[in-house]
C-alpha positions as CSV (number, residue, x, y, z in Angstrom):
1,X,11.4,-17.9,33.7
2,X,9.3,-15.3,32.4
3,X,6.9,-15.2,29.8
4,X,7.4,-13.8,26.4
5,X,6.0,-9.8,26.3
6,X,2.8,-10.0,24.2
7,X,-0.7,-8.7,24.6
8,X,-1.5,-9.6,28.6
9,X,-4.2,-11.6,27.9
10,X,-2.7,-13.6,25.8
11,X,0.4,-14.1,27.7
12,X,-1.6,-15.0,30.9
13,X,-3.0,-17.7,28.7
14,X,0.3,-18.4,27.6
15,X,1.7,-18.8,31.1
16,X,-0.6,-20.3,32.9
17,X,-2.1,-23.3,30.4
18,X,0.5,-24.9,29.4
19,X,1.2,-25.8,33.1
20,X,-2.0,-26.3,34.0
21,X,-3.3,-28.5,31.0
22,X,-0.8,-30.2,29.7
23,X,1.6,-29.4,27.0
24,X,3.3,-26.5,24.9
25,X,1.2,-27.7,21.9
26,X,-1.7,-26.4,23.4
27,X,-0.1,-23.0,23.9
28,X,0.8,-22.7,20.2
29,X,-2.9,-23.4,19.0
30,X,-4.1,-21.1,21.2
31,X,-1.4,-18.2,20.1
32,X,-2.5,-19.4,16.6
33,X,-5.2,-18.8,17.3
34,X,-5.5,-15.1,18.9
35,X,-2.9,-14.2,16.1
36,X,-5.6,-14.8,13.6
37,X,-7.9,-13.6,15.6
38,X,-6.5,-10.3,16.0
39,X,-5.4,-10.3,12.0
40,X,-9.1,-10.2,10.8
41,X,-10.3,-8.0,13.4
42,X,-7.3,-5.8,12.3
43,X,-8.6,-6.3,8.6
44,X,-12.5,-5.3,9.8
45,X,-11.0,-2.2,11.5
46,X,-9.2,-1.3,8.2
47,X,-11.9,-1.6,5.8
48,X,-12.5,1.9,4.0
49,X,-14.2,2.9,0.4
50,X,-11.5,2.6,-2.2
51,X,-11.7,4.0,-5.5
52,X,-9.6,1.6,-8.0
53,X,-8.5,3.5,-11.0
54,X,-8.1,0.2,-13.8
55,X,-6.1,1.7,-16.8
56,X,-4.3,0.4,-19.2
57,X,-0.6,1.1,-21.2
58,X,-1.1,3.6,-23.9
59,X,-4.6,4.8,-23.0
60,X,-4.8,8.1,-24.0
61,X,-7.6,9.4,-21.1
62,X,-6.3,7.7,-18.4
63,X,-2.7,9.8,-19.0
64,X,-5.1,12.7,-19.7
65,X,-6.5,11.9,-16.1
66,X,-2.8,11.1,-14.2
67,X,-2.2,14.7,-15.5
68,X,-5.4,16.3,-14.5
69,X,-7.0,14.8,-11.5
70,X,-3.9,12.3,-10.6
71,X,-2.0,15.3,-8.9
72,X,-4.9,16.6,-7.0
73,X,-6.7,13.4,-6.4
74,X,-5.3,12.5,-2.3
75,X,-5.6,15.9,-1.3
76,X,-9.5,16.3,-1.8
77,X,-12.3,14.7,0.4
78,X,-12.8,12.1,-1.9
79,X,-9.7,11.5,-2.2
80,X,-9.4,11.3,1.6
81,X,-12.6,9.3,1.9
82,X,-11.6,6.6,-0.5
83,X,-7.8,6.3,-1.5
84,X,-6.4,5.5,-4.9
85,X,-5.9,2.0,-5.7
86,X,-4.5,1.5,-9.4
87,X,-4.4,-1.6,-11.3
88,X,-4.0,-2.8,-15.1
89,X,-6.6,-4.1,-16.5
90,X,-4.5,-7.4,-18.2
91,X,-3.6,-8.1,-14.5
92,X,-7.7,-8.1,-13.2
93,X,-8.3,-6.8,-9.9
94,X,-5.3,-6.2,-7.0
95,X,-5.6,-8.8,-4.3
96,X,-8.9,-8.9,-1.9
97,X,-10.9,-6.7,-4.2
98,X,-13.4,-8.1,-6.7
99,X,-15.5,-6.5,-9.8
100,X,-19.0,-7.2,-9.8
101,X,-18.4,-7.4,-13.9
102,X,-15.3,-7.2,-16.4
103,X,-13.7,-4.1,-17.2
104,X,-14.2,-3.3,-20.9
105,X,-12.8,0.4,-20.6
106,X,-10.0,2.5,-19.2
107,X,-9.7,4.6,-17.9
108,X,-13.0,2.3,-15.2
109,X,-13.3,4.1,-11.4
110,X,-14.5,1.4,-9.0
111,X,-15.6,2.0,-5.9
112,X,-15.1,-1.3,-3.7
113,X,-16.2,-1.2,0.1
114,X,-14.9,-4.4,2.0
115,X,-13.6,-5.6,-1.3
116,X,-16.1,-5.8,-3.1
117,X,-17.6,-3.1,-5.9
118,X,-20.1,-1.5,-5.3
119,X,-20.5,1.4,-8.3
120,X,-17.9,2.6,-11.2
121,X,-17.6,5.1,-13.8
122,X,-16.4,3.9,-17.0
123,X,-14.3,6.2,-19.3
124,X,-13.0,9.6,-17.8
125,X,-15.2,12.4,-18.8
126,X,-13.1,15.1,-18.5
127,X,-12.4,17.0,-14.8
128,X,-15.7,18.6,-14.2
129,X,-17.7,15.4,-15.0
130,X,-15.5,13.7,-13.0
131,X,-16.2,15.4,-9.8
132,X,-19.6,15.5,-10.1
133,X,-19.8,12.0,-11.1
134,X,-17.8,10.8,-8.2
135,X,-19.0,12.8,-5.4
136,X,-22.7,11.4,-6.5
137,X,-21.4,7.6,-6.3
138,X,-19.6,8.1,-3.0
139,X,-23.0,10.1,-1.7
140,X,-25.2,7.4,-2.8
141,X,-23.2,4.4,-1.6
142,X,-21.0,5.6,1.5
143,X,-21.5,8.2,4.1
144,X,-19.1,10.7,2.5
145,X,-20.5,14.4,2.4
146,X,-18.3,16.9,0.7
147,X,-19.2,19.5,3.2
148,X,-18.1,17.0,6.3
149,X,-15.9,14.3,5.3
């Protein structure tokens, strides 16, 4: 019999413990285990700068800004550097992130970095203002540089 194809680390472990200490229960607490293991590792590895987008139905600047920017948006270096998360204000923040205070406006920008917020710009100023107002948050906060992203 031959053990299942996993990671070989893990299948070693697999193969060999349960023989040698007694029991297959063992073996699942310690796949359990590595799974989880390897989840949140996979989670650490993942974490990037996010800009959420919270708007709202009917709000007049944050169509104004789908039309503008929305288009554009994953093709610049911001963009790039911190993907577009969007989420309705009514429904709060989209699962693992969370807003340092309530969202009174819409279209609100926050940048979250491992889930949590770390800067926003409330309202949408208009495409020039927007620009500038993002690249400064994501040079202040992050080590995004518009030249070397």
């Amino acid at each position: 019999m031959t053990p299942p194809l996993i990671n070989s680390h893990i299948q070693i472990m697999l193969w060999v413990i349960p023989w040698s200490i007694g029991g297959v229960m063992f073996a699942k607490r310690i796949l359990t285990l590595a799974t989880a293991a390897w989840c949140l590792a996979a989670q650490v590895v993942a974490a990037e700068p996010q800009l959420v987008m919270v708007s709202q139905p009917g709000c007049a600047y944050c169509e104004a800004w789908e039309r503008t920017i929305g288009p554009i948006y994953p093709k610049t270096p911001e963009g790039k550097f911190a993907p577009l998360v969007h989420a309705n204000k009514r429904s709060g923040p989209p699962e693992g992130i969370t807003y340092a205070r309530k969202v009174n406006f819409t279209p609100t920008f926050i940048l979250v970095d491992d889930g949590a917020e770390i800067d926003r710009i409330e309202g949408y100023p208009g495409e020039d203002f927007f620009w500038g107002l993002l690249g400064m948050m994501l040079e202040k906060h992050t080590d995004f540089s518009k030249g070397g992203s």
